[in-house]
N, C-alpha and C positions, 0 to 999 in steps of 0.2 A: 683163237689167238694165233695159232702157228699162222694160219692164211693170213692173217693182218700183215704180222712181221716179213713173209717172204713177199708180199708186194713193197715195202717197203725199200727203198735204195738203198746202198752199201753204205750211199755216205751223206746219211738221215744225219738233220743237222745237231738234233736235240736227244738227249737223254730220254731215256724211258724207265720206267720204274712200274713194274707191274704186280702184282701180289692176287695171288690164285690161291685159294683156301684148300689148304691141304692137313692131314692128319699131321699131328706131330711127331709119329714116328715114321711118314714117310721115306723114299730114303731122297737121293739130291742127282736124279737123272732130270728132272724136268729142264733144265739150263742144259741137258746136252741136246734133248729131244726140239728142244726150240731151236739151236745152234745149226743143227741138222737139216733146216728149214728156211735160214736168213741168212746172207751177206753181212749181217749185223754184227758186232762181238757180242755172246751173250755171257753172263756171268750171275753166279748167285751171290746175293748183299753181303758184304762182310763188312764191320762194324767200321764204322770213319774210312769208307769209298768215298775216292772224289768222285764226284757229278762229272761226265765225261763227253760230250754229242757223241751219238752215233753208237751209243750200251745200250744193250738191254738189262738191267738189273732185274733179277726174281728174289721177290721175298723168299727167307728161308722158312721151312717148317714152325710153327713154334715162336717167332719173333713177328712184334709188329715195325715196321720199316718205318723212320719217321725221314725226312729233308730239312737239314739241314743248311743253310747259305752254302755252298758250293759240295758239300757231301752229303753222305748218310749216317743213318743212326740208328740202332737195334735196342729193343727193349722188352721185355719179358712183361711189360704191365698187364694187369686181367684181361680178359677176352671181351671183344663188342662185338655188340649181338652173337655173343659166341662163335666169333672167329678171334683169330689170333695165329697169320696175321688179318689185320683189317682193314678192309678199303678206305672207311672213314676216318680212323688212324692219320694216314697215308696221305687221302686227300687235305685234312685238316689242318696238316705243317706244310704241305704242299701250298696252301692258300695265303698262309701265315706266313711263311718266308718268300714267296714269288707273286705273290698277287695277282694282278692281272697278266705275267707272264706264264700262265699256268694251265694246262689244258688237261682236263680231268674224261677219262674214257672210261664209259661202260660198258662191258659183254654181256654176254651166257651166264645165268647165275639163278641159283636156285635160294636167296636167301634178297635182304634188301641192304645189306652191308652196301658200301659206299653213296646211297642216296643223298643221307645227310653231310657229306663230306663234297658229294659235287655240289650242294644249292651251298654250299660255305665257298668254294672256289669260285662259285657263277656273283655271289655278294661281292668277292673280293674283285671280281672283275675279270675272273678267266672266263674260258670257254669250256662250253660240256657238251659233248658227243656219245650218242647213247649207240645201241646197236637198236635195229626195228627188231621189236618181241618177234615180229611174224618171221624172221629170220634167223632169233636165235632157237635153239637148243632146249634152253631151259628160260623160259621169258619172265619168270619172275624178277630178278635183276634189273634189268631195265624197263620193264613197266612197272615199279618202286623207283627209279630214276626221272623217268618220266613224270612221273604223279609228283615229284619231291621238285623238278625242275624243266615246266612242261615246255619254256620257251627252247631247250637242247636241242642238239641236230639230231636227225633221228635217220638212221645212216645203216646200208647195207654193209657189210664188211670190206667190200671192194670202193666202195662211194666213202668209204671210212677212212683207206688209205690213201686217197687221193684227197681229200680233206687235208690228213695231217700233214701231207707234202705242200699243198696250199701254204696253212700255216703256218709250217714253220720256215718259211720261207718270207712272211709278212713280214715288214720294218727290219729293225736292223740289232734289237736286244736279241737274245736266244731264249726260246721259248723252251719252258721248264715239259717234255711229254709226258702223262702217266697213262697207264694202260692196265685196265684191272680185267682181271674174268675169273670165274669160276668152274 
């Protein structure tokens, strides 16, 4: 994740919204560890953020992150597939309020949380960018992305950020970023 964001430019045009599955009693360095890393502003979600280009927003411990039309939104519901927060969560309001403005990313992940949430963005009309298993870490993740959404771009990390500079650079709406990993 950190290498995604420090190839990314200072002044990335879209919002990113990522959510890394972490214990709930973690503590809330990961927003500084990432900061330390990108030109980006990073920040961890606090409940009704506006949507801003050029954020990183991190899920916090313990909440799942939903999108709302121009902000965010936190919520304590049950855990899917025992995360919480949840990529499927995340992408599923994602798809629901931006539609085809919406660009759903998979990493490094050892669970299949966000599979069913990118083939609801790819419905809706976004785009889905997985990482190549042969490149991540932990390839369970996106080979459960892949298998759930096999037409996805299937992208090295560095072929990933030059991707989303592509896009969100295309037409002239702003393209809703989301970026998940584990």
């Amino acid at each position: 994740m950190t290498a995604l964001f420090a190839a990314l430019p200072q002044d990335f045009p879209i919002p990113i919204v990522t959510v890394q599955h972490r214990s709930k009693d973690s503590d809330r360095l990961l927003p500084q560890l990432l900061q330390d890393k990108t030109g980006l502003t990073v920040c961890e979600v606090e409940d009704k953020d506006a949507l801003e280009a050029g954020k990183v927003y991190v899920a916090p411990a313990n909440y799942h992150v939903m999108i709302e039309r121009g902000y965010l939104s936190l919520t304590t519901e049950e855990p899917v597939r025992f995360s919480r927060p949840s990529i499927d969560v995340l992408f599923d309001s994602a798809a629901d309020t931006y539609g085809p403005d919406t660009i759903g990313v998979i990493l490094t992940g050892a669970n299949e949380d966000g599979s069913r949430g990118l083939a609801n963005i790819v419905r809706r009309g976004g785009r889905a960018l997985v990482q190549d298993p042969k490149s991540a870490e932990i390839p369970v993740m996106p080979e459960a992305a892949l298998r759930a959404v096999p037409a996805a771009e299937k992208l090295t990390l560095d072929a990933m950020a030059r991707r989303l500079i592509e896009l969100s650079r295309e037409g002239s709406k702003p393209r809703l970023g989301r970026k998940t990993a584990v």
